[in-house]
C-alpha distance (Angstrom), angle and dihedral (degrees) to the residues before:
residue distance angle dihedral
X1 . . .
X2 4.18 . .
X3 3.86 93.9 .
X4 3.51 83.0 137.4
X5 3.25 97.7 40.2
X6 3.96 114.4 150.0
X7 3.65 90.5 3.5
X8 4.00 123.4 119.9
X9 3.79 120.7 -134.5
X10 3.69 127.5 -163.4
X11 3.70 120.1 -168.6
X12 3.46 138.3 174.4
X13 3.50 126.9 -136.6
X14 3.83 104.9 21.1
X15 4.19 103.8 160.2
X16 3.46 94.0 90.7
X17 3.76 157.8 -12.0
X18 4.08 116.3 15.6
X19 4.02 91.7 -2.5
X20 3.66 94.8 47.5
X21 4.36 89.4 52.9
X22 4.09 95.0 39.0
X23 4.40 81.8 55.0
X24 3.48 101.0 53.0
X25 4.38 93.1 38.6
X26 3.82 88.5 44.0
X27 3.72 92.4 50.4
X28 3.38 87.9 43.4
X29 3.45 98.6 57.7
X30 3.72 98.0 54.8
X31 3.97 105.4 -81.0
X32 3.74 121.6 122.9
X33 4.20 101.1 -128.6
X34 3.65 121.7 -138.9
X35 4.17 110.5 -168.7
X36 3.43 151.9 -177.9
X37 3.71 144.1 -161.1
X38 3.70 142.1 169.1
X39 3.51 78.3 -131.8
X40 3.69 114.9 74.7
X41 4.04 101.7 178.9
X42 4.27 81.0 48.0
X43 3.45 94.5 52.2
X44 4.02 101.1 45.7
X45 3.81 86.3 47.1
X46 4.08 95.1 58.4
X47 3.81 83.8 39.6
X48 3.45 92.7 55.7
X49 3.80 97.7 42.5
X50 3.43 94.8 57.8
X51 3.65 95.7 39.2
X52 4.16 81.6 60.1
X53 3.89 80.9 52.2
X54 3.56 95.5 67.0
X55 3.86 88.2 -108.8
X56 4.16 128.7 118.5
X57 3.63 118.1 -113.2
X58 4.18 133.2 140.8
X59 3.80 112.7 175.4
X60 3.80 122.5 -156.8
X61 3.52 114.7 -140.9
X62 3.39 156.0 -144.1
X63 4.07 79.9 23.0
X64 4.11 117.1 170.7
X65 3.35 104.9 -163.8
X66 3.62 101.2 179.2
X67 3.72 82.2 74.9
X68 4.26 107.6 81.3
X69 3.91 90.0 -149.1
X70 4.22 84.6 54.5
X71 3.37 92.0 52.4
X72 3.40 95.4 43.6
X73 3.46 96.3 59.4
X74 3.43 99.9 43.6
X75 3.76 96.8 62.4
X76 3.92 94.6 27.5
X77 4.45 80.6 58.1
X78 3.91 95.3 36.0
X79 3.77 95.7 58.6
X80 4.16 90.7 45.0
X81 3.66 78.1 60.3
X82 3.28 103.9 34.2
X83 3.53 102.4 32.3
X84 3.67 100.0 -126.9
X85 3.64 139.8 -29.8
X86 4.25 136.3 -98.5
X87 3.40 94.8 177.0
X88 4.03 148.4 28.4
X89 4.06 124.5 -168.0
X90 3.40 101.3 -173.7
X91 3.80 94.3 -161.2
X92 3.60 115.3 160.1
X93 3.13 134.1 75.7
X94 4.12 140.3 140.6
X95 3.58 140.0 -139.1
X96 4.01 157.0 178.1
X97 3.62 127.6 -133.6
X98 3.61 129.8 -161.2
X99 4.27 138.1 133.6
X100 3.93 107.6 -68.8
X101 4.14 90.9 -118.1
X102 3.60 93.4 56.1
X103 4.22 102.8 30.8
X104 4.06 104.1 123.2
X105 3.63 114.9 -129.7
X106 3.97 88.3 -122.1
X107 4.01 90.1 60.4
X108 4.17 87.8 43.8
X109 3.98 91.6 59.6
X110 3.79 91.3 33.5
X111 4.11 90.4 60.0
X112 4.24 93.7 35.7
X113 4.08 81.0 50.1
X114 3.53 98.2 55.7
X115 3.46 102.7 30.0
X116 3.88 101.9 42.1
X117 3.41 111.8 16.0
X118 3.56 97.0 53.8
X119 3.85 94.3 53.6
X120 3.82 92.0 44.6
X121 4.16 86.5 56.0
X122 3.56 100.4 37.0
X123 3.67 90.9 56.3
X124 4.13 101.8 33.9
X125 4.09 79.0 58.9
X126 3.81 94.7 47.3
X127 3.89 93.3 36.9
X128 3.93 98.4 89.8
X129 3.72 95.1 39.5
X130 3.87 86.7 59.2
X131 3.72 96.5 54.0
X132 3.94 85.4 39.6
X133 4.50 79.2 60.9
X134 3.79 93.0 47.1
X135 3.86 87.3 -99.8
X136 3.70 137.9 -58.0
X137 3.41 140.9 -163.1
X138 4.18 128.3 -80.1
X139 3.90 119.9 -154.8
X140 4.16 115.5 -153.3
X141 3.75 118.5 -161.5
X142 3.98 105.3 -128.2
X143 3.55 134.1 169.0
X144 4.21 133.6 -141.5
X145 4.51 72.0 -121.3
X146 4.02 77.4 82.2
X147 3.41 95.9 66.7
X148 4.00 109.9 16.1
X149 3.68 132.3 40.8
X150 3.80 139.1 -146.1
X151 3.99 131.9 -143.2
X152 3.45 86.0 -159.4
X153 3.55 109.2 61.0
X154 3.83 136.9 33.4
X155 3.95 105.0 -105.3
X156 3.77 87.7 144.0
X157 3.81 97.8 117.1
X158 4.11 99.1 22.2
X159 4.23 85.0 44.5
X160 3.60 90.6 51.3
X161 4.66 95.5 36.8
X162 4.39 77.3 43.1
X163 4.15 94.9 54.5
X164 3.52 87.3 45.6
X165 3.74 96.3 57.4
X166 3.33 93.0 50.0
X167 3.94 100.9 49.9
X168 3.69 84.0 43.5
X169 4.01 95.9 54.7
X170 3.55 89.1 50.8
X171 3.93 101.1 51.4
X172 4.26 73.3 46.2
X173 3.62 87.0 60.7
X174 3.88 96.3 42.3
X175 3.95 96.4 45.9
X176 3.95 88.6 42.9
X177 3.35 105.4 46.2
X178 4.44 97.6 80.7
X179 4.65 71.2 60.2
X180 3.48 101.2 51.2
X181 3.98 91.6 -111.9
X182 3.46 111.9 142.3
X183 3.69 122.9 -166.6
X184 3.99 134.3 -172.3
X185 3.95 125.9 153.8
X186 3.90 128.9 -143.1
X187 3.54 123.4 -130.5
X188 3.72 107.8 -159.5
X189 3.87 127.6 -160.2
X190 3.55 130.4 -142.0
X191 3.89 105.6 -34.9
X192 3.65 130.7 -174.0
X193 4.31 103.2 -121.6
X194 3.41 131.4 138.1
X195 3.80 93.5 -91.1
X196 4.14 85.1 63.7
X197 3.57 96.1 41.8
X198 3.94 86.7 100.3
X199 3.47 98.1 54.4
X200 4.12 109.0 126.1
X201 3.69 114.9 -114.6
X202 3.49 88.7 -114.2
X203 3.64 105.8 66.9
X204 3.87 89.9 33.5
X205 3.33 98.2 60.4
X206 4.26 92.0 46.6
X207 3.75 87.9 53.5
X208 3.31 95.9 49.7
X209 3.87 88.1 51.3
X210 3.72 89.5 61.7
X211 3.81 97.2 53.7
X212 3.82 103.9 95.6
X213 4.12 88.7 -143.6
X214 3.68 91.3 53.8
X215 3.27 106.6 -122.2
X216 3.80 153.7 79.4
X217 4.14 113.0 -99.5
X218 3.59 118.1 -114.1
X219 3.60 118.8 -143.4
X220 3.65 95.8 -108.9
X221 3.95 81.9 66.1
X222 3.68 87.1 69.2
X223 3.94 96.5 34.3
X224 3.82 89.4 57.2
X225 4.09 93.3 56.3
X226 3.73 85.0 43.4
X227 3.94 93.8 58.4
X228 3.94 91.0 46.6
X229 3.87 95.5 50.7
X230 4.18 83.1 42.7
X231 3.60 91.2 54.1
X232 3.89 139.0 72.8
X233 3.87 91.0 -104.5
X234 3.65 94.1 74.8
X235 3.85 90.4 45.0
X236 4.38 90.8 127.3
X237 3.85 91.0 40.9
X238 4.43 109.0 93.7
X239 3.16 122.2 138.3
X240 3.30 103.2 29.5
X241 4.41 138.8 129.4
X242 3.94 115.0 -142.6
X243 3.65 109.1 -162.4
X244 3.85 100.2 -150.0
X245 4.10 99.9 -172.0
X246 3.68 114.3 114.8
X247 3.99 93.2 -97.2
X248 3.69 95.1 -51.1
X249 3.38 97.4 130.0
X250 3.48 96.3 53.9
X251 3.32 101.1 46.0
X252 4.03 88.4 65.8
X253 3.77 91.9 148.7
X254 3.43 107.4 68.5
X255 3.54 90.2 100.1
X256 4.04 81.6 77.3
X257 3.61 94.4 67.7
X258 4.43 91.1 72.1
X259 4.04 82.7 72.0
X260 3.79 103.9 50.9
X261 3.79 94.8 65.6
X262 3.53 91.1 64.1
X263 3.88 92.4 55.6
X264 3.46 92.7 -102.0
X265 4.03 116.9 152.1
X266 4.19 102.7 -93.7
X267 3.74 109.5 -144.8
X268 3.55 96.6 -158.2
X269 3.35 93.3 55.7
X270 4.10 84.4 70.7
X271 3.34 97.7 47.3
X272 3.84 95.7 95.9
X273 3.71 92.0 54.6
X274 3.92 106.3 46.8
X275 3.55 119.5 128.4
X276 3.88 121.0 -121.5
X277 4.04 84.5 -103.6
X278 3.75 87.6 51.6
X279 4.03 90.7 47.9
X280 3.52 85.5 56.7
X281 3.94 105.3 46.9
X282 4.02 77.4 44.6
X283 3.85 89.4 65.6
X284 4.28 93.0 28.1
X285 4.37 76.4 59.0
X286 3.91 90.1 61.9
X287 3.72 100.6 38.4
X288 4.17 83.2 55.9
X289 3.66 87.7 49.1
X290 3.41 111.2 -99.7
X291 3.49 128.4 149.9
X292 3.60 133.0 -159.6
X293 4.04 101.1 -103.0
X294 4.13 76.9 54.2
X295 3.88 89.5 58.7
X296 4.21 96.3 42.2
X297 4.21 84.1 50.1
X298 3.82 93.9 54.3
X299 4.23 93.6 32.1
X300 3.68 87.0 48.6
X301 3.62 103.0 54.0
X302 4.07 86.9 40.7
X303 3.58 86.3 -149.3
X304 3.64 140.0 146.2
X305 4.12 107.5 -85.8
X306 4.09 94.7 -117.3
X307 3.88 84.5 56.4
X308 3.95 104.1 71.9
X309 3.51 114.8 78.5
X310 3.86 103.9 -108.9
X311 3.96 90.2 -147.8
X312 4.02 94.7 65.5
X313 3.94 95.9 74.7
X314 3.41 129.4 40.2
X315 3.51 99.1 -130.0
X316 3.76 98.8 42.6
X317 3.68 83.7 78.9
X318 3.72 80.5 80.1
X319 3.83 85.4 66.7
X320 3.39 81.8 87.5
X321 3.68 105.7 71.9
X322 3.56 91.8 45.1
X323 4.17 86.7 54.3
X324 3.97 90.1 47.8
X325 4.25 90.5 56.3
X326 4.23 94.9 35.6
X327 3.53 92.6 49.8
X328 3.60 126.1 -111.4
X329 3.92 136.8 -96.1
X330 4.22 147.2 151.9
X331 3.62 83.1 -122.3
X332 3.25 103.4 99.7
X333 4.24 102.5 -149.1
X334 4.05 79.6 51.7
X335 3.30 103.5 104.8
X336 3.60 93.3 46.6
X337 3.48 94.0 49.0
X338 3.84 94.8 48.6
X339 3.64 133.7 98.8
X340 3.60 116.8 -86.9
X341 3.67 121.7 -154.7
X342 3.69 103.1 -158.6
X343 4.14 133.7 64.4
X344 3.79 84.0 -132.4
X345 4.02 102.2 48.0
X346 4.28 87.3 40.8
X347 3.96 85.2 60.3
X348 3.45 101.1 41.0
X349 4.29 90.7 46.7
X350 3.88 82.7 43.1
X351 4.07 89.0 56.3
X352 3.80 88.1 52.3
X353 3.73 98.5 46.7
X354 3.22 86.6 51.9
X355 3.81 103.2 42.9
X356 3.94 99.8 25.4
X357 4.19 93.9 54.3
């Protein structure tokens, strides 16, 4: 308890969902909470539940903060009434999905609007009050989008507003760090809000398969790595991208498991028993660009490398490089019987003679 104590909080987006939880902890927890909402009856109501509480909220509302004027106004008016401000969670945030080919332009600025603008305004407007404090700290909404993408699903806008808020919170942290503003963003997993409520069973239950800790996040998961990076404990971390998603991001591969059914050779399934060489043509395969779909292809067909059809994968194209410096052949065990001319390529053909037959 009170490790916010005397502290003021703004953050954005407090109706519902991850805003809703990081009000009533924050408040909890000492800090007199400033919010907003598009929503004006959703605002008052979490301001007046924690208020009943014991805690210190007000909640301006209906706020747009995709408009710099809104945003403006609402920090410029929050800190009259506050009298200044320790810390900003800029929390909300909206967006449309859709394949890449077919995204409309009007769904493209809607998601960059919502998701980008808004932070960059919310925090240009709080930015001098901070340094006016002595500094503070700034939490960014991110997304593991911002760093990994998915066939599956169209990210194409929200991966591209969610990358953005990332590099943006760090140049935060780099420019604000002579003030004593630190800044870090949170990149949440699947959580259970109201805006996933309507999820069908179906998919719900398969992404909750692929979270190593076996279960959906609740958004007290999030609200919890909020209060840390809000509070004087994290006071050396800036900078910095917490993926809050039960092990999810981590456990990257699990993609790999579709081809081991089928008899197909499973990499992972090797991992444990690589050799130091092997550890290192592992890492000399990333720094060429491979990914790990790239090394299930090759594994899979347990063929020799000038056998898979370079065109299939994306990053087999890289093949190519490694051809130009082992020398090239029709043979097909050529280039891994050729002379390689670097400490990196002569590990990473060593891996495949050893792994490819």
């Amino acid at each position: 308890m009170n490790r916010l104590t005397g502290k003021i909080a703004f953050i954005t987006g407090v109706a519902s969902g991850l805003g809703r939880a990081a009000a009533k902890l924050f408040a909890a927890e000492g800090a007199k909470v400033v919010g907003c909402d598009v929503s004006q009856s959703g605002g008052q109501q979490i301001a007046i539940e924690v208020c009943n509480a014991g805690g210190k909220m007000v909640c301006f509302g209906p706020v747009d903060l995709s408009s710099p004027a809104e945003a403006q106004k609402w920090i410029s008016e929050g800190v009259a009434d506050s009298g200044g401000i320790d810390i900003l969670y800029n929390n909300a945030g909206g967006a449309r999905f859709g394949a890449f080919a077919e995204l409309s332009h009007e769904d493209w600025g809607f998601t960059l609007r919502n998701e980008v603008d808004l932070v960059f305004y919310a925090t240009q407007a709080a930015w001098p009050h901070l340094m006016a404090r002595g500094g503070g700290a700034i939490i960014n909404t991110g997304s593991a989008v911002a760093v990994r993408g998915n066939p599956n699903m169209g990210f194409a806008a929200h991966a591209a507003s969610k990358g953005a808020i990332v590099a943006f919170t760090r140049q935060l942290a780099a420019e604000g760090a002579k003030h004593n503003i630190r800044a870090n963003t949170i990149s949440p997993g699947p959580i259970k809000t109201p805006a996933t409520a309507g999820i069908p069973p179906e998919p719900v239950e398969r992404i909750r398969a692929a979270i190593p800790l076996g279960r959906w996040g609740e958004v007290e998961d999030i609200a919890y790595c909020a209060l840390y990076l809000a509070s004087d404990e994290a006071r050396w971390v800036t900078g910095a991208d917490f993926a809050i998603d039960g092990g999810r991001l981590a456990h990257r591969y699990e993609d790999l498991d579709q081809g081991a059914a089928g008899g197909g050779f499973h990499f992972l399934s090797r991992l444990g028993s690589l050799d130091l060489d092997d550890g290192f043509a592992f890492l000399d395969l990333i720094a060429l660009g491979f990914e790990p779909l790239d090394y299930r292809a090759l594994l899979e067909s347990h063929a020799p490398f000038g056998q898979i059809h370079l065109g299939s994968h994306r990053s087999l194209r890289t093949a190519a490089t490694i051809f130009s410096e082992v020398g090239k052949s029709s043979d097909s065990s050529a280039g891994l019987n050729g002379t390689c001319t670097s400490g990196a390529l002569k590990r990473t053909m060593g891996f495949f003679k050893r792994h490819l037959g």
